[in-house]
N, C-alpha and C positions, 0 to 999 in steps of 0.2 A: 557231338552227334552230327552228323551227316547231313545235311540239311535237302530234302524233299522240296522242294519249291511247290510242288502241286498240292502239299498239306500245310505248308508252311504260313502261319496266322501273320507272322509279322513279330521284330523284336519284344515287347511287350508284352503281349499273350505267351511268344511262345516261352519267356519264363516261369512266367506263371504256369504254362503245363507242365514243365520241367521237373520244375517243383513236386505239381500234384503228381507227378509221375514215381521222384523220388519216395514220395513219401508212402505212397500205395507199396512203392516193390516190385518188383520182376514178378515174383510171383502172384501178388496181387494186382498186375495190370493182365499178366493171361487169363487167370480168372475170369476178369471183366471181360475181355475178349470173347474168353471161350459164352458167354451168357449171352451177349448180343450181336446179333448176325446182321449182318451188309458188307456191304463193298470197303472199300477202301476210305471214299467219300463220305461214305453213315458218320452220323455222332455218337459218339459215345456219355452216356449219361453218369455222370456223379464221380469223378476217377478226384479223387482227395476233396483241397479245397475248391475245385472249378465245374461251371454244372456240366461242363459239356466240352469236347475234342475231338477232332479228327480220327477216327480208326486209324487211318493213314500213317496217324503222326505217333501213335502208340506202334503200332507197328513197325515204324522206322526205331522207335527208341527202343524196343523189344531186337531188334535184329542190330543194333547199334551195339547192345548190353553184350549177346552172345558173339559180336566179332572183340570187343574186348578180352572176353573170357579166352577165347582161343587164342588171342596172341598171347596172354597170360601165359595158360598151357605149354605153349611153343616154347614160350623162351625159359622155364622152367623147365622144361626135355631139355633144352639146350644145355643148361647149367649143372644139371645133373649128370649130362654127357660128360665136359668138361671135368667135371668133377672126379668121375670113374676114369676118368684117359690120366690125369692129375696123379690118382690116386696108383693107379695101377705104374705109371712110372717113375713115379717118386720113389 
């Protein structure tokens, strides 16, 4: 993950939200999001095992998850390209 500095707790915490992150889900940390409004700074209340976390830093890990996904994407189109140019001249 990317690391924010402006949300960033420090080694030690930020595994432990790591964690509570993993285990919530992509789609259970938008949830949380979408339920509690503020800024970037706000806390966020209850996200796994930890009482509390940065918006900030859910939000970097939430925009961390979907720049993954699309290099995923990418280099799957690519492979599949490959494949079709492959196939077609073989």
């Amino acid at each position: 993950m990317k690391r924010n500095l402006a949300f960033d707790p420090g080694p030690e915490v930020r595994e432990q939200w790591l964690k509570a992150l993993e285990s919530v889900g992509v789609e259970g940390v938008r949830d949380r999001l979408r339920q509690q409004s503020g800024g970037s700074a706000s806390a966020i209340l209850g996200i796994g095992t930890v009482p509390f976390m940065t918006r900030g830093f859910a939000e970097a890990w939430l925009e961390d998850h979907a720049s993954r996904a699309r290099r995923r994407e990418k280099r799957w189109r690519w492979a599949m390209i490959i494949v079709a140019i492959a196939g077609v001249s073989g």
